[in-house]
Structure formats: C-alpha cells, structure tokens
C-alpha positions in Angstrom: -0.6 3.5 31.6 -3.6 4.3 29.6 -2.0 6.9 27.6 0.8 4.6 26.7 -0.9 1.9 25.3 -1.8 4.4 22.4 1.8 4.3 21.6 2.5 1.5 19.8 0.3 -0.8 17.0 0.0 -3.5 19.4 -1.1 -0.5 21.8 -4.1 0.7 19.6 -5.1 -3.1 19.8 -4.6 -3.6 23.6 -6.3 0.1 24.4 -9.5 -0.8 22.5 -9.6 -4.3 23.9 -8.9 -3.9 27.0 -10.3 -0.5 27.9 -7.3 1.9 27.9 -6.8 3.5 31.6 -8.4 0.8 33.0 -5.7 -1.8 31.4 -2.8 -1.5 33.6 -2.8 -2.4 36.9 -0.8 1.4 38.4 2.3 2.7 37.2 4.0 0.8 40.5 3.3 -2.4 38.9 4.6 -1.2 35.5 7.7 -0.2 36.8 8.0 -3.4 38.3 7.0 -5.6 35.3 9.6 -3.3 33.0 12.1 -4.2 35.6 11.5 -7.7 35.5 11.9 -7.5 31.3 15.0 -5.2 31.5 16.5 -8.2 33.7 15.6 -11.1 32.1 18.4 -12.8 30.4 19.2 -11.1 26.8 21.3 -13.0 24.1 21.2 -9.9 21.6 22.0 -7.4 24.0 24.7 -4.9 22.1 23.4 -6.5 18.6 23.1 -3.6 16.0 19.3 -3.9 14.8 18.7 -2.2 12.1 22.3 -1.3 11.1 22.6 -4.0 7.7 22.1 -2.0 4.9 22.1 -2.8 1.2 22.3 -0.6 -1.8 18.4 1.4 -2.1 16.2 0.7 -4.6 14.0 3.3 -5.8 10.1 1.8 -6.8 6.8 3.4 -7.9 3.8 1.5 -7.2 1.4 1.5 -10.2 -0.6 4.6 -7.8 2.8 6.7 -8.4 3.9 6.2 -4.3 7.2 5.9 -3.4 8.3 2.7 -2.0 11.7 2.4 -0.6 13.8 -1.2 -1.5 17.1 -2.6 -1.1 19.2 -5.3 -2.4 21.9 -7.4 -1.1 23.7 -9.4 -4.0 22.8 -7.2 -6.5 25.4 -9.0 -9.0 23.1 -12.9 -7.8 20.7 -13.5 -10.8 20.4 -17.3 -10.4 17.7 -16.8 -7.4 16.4 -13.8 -5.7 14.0 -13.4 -2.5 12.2 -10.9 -1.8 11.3 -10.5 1.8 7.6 -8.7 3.1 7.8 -7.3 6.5 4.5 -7.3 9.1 2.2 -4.8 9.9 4.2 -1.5 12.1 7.7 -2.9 11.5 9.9 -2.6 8.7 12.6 -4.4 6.3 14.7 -4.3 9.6 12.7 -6.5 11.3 14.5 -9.4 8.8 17.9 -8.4 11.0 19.2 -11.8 11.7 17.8 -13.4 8.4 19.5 -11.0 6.2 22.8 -11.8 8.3 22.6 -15.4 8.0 21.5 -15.8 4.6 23.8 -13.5 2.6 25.3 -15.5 -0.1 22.5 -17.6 -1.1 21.7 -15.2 -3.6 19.9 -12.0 -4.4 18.3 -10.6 -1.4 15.7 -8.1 -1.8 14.0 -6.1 1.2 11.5 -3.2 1.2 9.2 -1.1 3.1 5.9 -1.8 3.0 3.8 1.9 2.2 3.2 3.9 5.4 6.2 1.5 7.0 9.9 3.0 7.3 11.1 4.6 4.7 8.2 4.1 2.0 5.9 6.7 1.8 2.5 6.5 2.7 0.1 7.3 -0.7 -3.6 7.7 -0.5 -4.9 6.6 2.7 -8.2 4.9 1.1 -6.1 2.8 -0.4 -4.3 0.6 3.0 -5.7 -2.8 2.6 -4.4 -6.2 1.5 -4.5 -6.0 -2.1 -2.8 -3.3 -2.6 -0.1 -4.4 -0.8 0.0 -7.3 -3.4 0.0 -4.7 -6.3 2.9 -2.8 -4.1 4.8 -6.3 -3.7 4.7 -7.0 -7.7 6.5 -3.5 -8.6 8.8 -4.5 -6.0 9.7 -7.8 -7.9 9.6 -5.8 -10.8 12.0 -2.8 -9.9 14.9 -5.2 -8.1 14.5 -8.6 -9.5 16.2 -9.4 -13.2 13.9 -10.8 -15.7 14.9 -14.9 -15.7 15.8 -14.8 -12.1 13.5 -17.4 -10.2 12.0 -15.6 -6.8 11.4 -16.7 -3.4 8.8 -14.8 -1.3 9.2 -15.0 2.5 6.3 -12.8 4.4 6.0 -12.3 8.1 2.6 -11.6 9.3 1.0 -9.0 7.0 4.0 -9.7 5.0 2.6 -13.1 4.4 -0.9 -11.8 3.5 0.7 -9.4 1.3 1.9 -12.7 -0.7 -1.3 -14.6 -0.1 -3.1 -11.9 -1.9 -0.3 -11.5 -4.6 -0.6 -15.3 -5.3 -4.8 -14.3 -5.9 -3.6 -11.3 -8.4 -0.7 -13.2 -10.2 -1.6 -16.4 -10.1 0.2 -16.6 -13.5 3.4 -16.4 -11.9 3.0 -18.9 -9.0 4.8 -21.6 -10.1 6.7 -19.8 -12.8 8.3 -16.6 -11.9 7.3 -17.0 -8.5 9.0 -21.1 -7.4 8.6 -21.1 -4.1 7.2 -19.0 -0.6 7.5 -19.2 3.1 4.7 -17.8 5.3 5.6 -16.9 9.6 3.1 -15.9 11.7 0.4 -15.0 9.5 -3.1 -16.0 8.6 -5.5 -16.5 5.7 -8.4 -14.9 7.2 -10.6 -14.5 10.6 -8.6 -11.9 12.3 -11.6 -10.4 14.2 -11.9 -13.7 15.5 -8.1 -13.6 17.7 -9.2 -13.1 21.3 -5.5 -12.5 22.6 -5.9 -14.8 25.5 -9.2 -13.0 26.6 -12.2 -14.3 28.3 -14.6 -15.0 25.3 -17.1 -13.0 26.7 -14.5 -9.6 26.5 -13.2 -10.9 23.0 -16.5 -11.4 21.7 -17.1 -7.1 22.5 -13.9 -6.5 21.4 -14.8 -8.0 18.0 -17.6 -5.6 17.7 -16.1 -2.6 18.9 -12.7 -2.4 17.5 -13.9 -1.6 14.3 -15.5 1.1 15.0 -13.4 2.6 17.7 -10.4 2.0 14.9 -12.8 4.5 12.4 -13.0 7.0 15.3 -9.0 7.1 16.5 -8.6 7.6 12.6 -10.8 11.0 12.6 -8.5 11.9 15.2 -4.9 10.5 14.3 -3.1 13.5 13.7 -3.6 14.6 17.0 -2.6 11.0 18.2 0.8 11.4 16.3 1.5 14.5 18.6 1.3 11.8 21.7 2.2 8.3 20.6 5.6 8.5 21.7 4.9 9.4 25.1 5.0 6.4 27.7 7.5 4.4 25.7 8.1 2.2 28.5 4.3 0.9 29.2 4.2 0.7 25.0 7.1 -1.5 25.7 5.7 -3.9 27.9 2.4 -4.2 25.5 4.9 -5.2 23.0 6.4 -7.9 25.4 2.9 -9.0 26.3 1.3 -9.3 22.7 4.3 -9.8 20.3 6.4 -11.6 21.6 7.1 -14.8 23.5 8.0 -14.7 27.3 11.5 -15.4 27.1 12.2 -12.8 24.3 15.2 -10.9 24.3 14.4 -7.4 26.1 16.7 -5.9 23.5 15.0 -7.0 20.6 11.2 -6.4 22.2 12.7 -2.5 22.2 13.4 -2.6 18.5 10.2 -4.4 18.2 8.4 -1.7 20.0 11.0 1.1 18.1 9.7 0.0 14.6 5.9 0.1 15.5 6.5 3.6 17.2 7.8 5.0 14.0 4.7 3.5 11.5 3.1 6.3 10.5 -1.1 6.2 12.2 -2.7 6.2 9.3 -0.9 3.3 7.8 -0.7 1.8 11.4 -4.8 2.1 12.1 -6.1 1.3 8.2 -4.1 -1.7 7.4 -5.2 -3.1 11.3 -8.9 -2.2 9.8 -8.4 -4.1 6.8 -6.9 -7.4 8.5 -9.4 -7.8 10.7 -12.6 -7.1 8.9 -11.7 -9.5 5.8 -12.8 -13.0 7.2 -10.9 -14.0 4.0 -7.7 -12.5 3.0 -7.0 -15.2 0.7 -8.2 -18.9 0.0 -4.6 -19.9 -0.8 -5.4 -21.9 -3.5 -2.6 -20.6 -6.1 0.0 -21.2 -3.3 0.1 -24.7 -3.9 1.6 -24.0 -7.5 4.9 -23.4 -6.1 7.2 -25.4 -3.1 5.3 -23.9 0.6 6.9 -23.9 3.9 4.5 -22.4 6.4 6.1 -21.7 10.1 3.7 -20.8 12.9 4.7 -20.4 16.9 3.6 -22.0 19.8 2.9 -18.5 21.3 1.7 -16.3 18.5 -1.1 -14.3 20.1 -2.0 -12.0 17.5 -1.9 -14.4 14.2 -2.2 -17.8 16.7 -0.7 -21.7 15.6 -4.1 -22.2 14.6 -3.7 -19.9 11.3 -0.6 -21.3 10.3 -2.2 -24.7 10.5 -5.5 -23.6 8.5 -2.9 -22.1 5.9 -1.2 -25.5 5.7 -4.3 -27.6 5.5 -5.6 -25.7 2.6 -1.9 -26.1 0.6 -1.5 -30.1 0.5 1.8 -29.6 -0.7 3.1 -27.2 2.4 5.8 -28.0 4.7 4.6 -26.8 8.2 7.0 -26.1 11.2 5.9 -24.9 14.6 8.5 -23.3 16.2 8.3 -23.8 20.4 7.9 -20.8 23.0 8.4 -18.3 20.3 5.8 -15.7 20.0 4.8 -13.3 16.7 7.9 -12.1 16.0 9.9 -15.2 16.1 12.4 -14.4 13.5 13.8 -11.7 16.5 13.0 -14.2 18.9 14.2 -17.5 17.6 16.4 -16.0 14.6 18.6 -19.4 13.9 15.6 -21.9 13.6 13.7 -19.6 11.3 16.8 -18.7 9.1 17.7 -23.0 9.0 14.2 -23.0 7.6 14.7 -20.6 5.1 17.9 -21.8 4.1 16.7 -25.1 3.2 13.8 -23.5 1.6 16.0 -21.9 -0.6 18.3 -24.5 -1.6 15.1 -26.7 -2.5 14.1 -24.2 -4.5 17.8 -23.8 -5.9 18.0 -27.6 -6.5 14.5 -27.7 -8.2 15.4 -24.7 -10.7 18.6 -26.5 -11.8 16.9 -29.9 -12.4 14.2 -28.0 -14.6 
C-alpha cells in the first residue's frame, strides 16, 4: 500500500503524514476495506461523470499559458457564473451542478492551470494568486462586458476567489454581485490534522513542507508510477475526501480526476496552501451577496474554516451541510445545487431592482 498512496493528491498528503509503507495495515485489509466501498449502497452508479460538455473557450492568462474554458448558455448575458474547481480535480467535478442549473443563465467552467485540460505554465509560478490572475482572464475571455457574474469556488477554487476579491477588489460588488464558497478556507492549512493525534499532526506540520520540496526534485520519476495501485489510491480518497456514506462511483471519479493532475501542479499548489497562514483576509468579500457552505465531515478544509470565513463576512449566509465530506457537491449534489440556485436568483432579483 505504500506505493499507492503516492498515487493520488490526497495520497502525497496521506504518505507524508502518515509514513507511506507503514500507512496501511497489509494488502488483505485493503482488499477487504475496497470491498466494503465497492458494496456500499451507490445512488450515482451508471451516472456519466464527466460526459457534460459545453462549447470550449480558448483563454491566455496574462503569462501567455493556455487555459482551457467552456460555456453553457453562451446566448445568457443577463447573469453568468463562473465556476473554480479544487485543487487535483477539474471543471467536471461541477457534474451535477452544471446539470441542475442549466437555464439560469450563462455558465462558465474552466480548468484551473496544471488541472485537466489547461496547460501547466511555469512551475514557480503555482500559488494562490496567480490563480486569481488566471480566474480574471477567465471572466474576461467568456463573460460579455455588462453581464453581472457569480463566482462559486470549491476548495482551492474558493481561495482562487478569495484572492481574486484581494486583486480586484474594484469589481466586488460591481462586476463581481455575488460568490459562493464550499469547502474551503481563508488561511491555516498547515494547521488541518486530518483526524490525527496532535502529537503526529504537529510533525506532520513540520515535515510536509519539506518532504513536498524533495518529491518535487523527483516528480518526473513519480509520474512514471502514480498510477500504479489505483485501488489503495482509491480508498485514500474515500478516507480523506469524502464522507463515509459517499457514493463509491463518484469517490472513483474523485480519485480519476486527482490521478490525472499533472505532479508539479499537484505538489506546488499543495505547497502554497498550506504554507500561507493567510490566503486571504476576506474583507472585499463582504461587498457583494456571500453564501459560504462548509460540511460536517470536511477533513482536509474542516467546518471550522467555513465558519472563520463567515465570521469575518458579516453579511454571509453560512450553511453546513450534514455527513457530507470535501467534496460534497459529488456527495450531496441536490442540497448544494438548491443553494446555488437560490444564490443565483438573489443575485438575479438584486440586479433587476438596481
């Protein structure tokens, strides 16, 4: 099991932390514990992830890399949102909200650089704020000029707009009327002990940033390897991402997206979250209509960040969504899209009266 916990993003996390070979308890027990997942009840079993596609977008960021967007609605110009994916997945990972909110008006996905189809540009440059840079072609490549925007970030999707709000904060509140932030956090990352005993989390938090350095000397060779042991990177992803009643075919896709991020992107941007105590004081958030969502069972960004994000944004609705884990919008798709929905048309109603 050691060499498939090197697999996945969550993986990198989970080898460092917990000691690689010495993490799994045999490859009897895996089999076992992947058994268990593969017959645990599955809601979205048959459901085509990944197969909603809208017509591509071609951006430049202001570095010359090649980001890769698309849009659904192209012909809405009364409201557009623009949705930021997390750190190892990719505009997919929006699946069921892209589904269920079609219609509402211009929907704008992309790849985040080094994620899916995006390329991956100079490899100094993975952190936060360029990300926000990244996120303002975007608006500026797929989003009319007049149309009112929506953000909606997952994870390091919602830093990317934490950090954009910091850069722009012109447009908060004017271009920019309103955001929704899941399962992300404002700062303190090296802090997240992932349900370890303090005394391992507090090593951890020294460690990992240097042993992320050293895998980085060496991530070309890891590429040759990461895809070995897909079924032990599997069950890393079930243990860290997601929730423990997740459907087993969505914690594949889960674990298919993070296999496919390319190392550099995948080990860099990890680097950057977790060695900023503060990604973004959130003040210019408060300029435009906030819903924050946080789950009950988020190990990697936990309830406590969403709360911290909401306490510094007076004006911020805050919803805690129960059992889910990180990736709740694969997890609990319905309650997360209700919330966006009604986001939306707030923001919808609040354009119309200005």
């Amino acid at each position: 099991m050691g060499r498939a916990v090197i697999t996945s993003g969550k993986g990198v996390l989970a080898a460092t932390a917990l000691g690689a070979a010495g993490a799994g308890a045999g490859l009897a027990v895996q089999r076992r514990a992947l058994r268990r997942l593969q017959l645990r009840p599955d809601p979205y079993a048959g459901e085509p992830f990944g197969a909603l596609r809208g017509r591509p977008v071609p951006v430049r960021a202001d570095d010359g890399t090649r980001l890769y967007a698309e849009i659904d609605g192209e012909d809405r110009t009364d409201l557009a949102v623009v949705f930021c994916h997390g750190w190892t997945l990719t505009q997919d990972s929006w699946h069921f909200q892209r589904k269920a909110l079609r219609g509402l008006g211009r929907l704008v996905f992309w790849d985040q650089r080094g994620h899916g189809r995006s390329d991956g540009g100079v490899r100094d440059d993975y952190s936060i704020p360029r990300l926000a840079h990244d996120l303002h072609a975007v608006i500026e490549a797929t989003v009319p000029e007049g149309t009112p925007v929506i953000l909606v970030g997952h994870s390091m999707g919602g830093m990317t707009i934490m950090r954009f709000a910091d850069e722009y904060p012109e447009l908060m509140g004017e271009r920019i009327v309103a955001t929704a932030l899941l399962c992300t956090s404002s700062g303190g990352l090296g802090e997240v002990t992932l349900g370890m005993p303090a005394l391992v989390a507090r090593v951890t938090q020294r460690v990992l940033p240097r042993a992320l350095r050293a895998l980085g000397a060496g991530s070309t060779l890891i590429e040759k390897v990461r895809h070995l042991g897909r079924d032990g990177s599997i069950l890393i992803e079930d243990m860290l991402a997601f929730g423990p009643d997740a459907s087993p075919a969505a914690v594949a896709f889960g674990e298919e997206m993070m296999a496919e991020t390319r190392m550099d992107a995948l080990l860099d941007f990890f680097h950057s979250m977790i060695t900023h105590d503060v990604i973004s004081e959130c003040g210019h958030l408060a300029k435009a209509d906030a819903l924050v969502i946080g789950a009950e069972n988020d190990m990697l960004t936990p309830v406590e960040h969403s709360l911290k994000i909401a306490g510094c944004v007076g004006s911020a609705r805050l919803e805690v969504i129960p059992t889910a884990g990180h990736m709740a919008m694969l997890e609990r798709p319905s309650i997360v899209s209700d919330h966006l929905g009604d986001l939306i048309e707030r923001a919808r109603e609040a354009t119309a009266a200005a």
